[in-house]
C-alpha positions as CSV (number, residue, x, y, z in Angstrom):
1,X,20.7,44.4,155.8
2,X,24.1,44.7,154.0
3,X,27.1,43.4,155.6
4,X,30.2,45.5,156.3
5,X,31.9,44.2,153.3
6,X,29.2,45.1,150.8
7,X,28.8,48.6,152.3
8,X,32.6,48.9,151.9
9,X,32.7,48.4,148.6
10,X,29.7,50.5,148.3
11,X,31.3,53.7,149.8
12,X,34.5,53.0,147.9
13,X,32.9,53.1,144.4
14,X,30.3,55.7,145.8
15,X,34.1,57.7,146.5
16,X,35.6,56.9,143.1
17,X,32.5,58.1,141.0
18,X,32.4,61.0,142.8
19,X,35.7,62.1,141.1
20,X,37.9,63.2,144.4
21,X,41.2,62.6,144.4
22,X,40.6,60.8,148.1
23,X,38.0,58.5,146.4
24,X,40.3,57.3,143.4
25,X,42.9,56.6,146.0
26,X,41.1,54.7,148.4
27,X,39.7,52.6,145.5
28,X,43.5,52.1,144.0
29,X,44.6,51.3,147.3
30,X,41.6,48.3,147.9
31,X,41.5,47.1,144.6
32,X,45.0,47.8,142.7
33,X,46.6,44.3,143.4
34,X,43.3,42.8,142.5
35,X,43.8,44.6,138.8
36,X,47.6,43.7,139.4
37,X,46.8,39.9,140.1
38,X,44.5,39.9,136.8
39,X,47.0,41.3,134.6
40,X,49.5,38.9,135.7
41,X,47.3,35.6,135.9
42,X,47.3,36.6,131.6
43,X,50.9,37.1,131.9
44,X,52.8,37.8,128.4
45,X,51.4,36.7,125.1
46,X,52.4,39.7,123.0
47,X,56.1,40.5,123.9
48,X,55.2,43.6,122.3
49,X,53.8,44.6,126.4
50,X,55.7,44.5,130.0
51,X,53.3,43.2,132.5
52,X,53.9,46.9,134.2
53,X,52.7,48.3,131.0
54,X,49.6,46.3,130.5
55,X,48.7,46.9,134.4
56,X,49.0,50.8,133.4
57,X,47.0,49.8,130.5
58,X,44.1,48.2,132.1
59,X,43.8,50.8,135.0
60,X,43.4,53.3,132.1
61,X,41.0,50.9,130.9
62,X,38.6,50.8,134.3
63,X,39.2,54.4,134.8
64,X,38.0,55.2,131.2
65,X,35.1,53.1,131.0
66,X,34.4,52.6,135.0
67,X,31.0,54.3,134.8
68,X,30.1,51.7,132.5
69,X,32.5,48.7,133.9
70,X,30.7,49.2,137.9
71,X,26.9,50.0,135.8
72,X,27.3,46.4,134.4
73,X,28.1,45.4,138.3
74,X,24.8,43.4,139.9
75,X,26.1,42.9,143.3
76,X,26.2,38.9,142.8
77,X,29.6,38.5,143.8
78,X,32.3,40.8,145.4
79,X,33.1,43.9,143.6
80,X,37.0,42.7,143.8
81,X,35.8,39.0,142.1
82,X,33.6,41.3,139.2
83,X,36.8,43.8,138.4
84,X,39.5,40.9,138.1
85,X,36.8,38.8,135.6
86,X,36.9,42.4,133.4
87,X,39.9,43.6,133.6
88,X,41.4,39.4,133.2
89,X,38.8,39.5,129.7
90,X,40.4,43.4,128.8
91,X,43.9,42.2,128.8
92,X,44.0,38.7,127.2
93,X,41.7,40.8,124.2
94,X,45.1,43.5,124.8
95,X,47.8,40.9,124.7
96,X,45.7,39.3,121.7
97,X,45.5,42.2,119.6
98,X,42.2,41.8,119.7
99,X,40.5,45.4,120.9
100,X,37.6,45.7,118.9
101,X,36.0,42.4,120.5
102,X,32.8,42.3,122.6
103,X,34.8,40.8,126.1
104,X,31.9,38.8,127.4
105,X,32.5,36.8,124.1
106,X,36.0,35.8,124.4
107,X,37.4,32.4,124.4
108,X,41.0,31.8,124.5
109,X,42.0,29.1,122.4
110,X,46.4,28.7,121.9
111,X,45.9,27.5,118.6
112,X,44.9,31.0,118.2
113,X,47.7,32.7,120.0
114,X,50.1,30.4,118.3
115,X,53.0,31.4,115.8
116,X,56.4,31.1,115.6
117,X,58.7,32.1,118.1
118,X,60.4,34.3,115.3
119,X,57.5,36.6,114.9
120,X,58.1,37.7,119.2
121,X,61.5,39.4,117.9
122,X,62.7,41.4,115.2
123,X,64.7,39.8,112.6
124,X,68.3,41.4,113.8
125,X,67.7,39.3,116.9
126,X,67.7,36.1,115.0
127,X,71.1,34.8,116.0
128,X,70.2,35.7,119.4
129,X,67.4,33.8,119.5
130,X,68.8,30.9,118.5
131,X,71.6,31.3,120.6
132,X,69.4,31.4,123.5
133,X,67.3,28.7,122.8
134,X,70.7,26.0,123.1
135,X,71.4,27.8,126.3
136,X,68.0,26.4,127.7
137,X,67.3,23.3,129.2
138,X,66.9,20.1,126.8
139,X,63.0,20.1,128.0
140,X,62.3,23.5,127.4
141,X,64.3,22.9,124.2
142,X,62.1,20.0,123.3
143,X,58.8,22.3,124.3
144,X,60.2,25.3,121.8
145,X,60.2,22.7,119.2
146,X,57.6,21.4,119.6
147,X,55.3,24.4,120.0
148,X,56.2,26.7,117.5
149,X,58.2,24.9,115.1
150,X,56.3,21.4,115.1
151,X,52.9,23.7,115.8
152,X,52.0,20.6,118.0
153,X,48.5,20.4,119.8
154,X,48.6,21.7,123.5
155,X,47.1,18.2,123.9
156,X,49.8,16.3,122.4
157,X,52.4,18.7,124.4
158,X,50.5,17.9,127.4
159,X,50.8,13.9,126.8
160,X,54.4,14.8,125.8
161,X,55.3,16.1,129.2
162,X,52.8,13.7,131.2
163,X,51.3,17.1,132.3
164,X,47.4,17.1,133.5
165,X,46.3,20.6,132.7
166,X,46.3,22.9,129.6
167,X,47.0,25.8,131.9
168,X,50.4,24.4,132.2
169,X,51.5,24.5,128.9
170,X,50.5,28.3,128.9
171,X,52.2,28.7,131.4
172,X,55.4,26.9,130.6
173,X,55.1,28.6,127.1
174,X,54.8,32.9,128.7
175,X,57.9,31.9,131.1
176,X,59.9,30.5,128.1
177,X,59.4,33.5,126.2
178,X,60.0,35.7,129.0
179,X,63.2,33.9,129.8
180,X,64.2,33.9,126.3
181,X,64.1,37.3,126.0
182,X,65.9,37.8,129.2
183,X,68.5,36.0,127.4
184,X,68.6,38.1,124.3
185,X,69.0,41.1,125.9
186,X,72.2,39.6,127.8
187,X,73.6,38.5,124.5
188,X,72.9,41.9,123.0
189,X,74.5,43.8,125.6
190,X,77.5,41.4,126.2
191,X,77.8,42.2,122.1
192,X,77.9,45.7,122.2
């Protein structure tokens, strides 16, 4: 006998499939922070996306492809844990430019994803970039350097900074740009 939960999710991917606007709204309404929390556990890697854009992006995604995307479901975990594993796989292939790639296959690797922090903006923005890079801290100076202009190992960056995880340095490395380019735009507007 199922349990409540599992016939939940049942009736709320019975209700989607079915097409109704009611069904697609139920499931949005149970499962849109779980496709939120996904897209945001990637966070940026391509400035060329907003993390509201690549949300939109993967709900298009699901909703394109969900016949397939719930087919491929066998019931072994939650439906919620399934959905944030795809749509988690669908955006780092997004953010990596890297479409055309089976998802099931992917392995992230930062020496990948790496290239120089010159390549995220548009050569006008150069001055601006460097401009907000001294307005950073001396560490996240030293971690800028290091990363894109010394092309350091995460490893040695991890021994660096006496941190214990590789999922740091990711992360240090998509606040950084985000911050830097919350910076440029400042120094762009105050210039105009």
């Amino acid at each position: 006998m199922e349990n409540g939960g599992k016939m939940r999710e049942r009736e709320i991917l019975e209700g989607l499939l079915s097409g109704n606007k009611e069904g697609i709204t139920t499931f949005l309404k149970e499962y849109g922070k779980i496709i939120r929390k996904a897209v945001n556990s990637v966070g940026i890697i391509d400035p060329a996306y907003t993390l509201e854009e690549l949300y939109w992006i993967a709900i298009e995604h699901f909703f394109q492809n969900k016949k397939e995307i719930i087919g491929k479901f066998e019931g072994k975990s939650r439906f919620s844990t399934y959905l944030y594993v795809v749509l988690f796989r669908f955006v780092l292939k997004v953010q990596n430019g890297r479409r055309n790639l089976d998802a099931t296959k992917l392995t992230f690797d930062i020496s990948e994803s790496i290239r120089k922090i010159e390549s995220l903006f548009r050569k006008e923005d150069k001055v601006a970039l460097l401009k907000a890079i001294s307005r950073l801290a001396s560490d996240d100076q030293i971690f800028i350097r290091m990363l894109y202009y010394e092309n350091r190992s995460t490893t040695e960056i991890m021994n660096h900074f006496s941190w214990h995880s590789k999922n740091t340095v990711y992360s240090k490395k998509n606040k950084l740009n985000a911050k830097l380019k919350k910076l440029i735009r400042r120094l762009q507007q105050t210039k105009q």
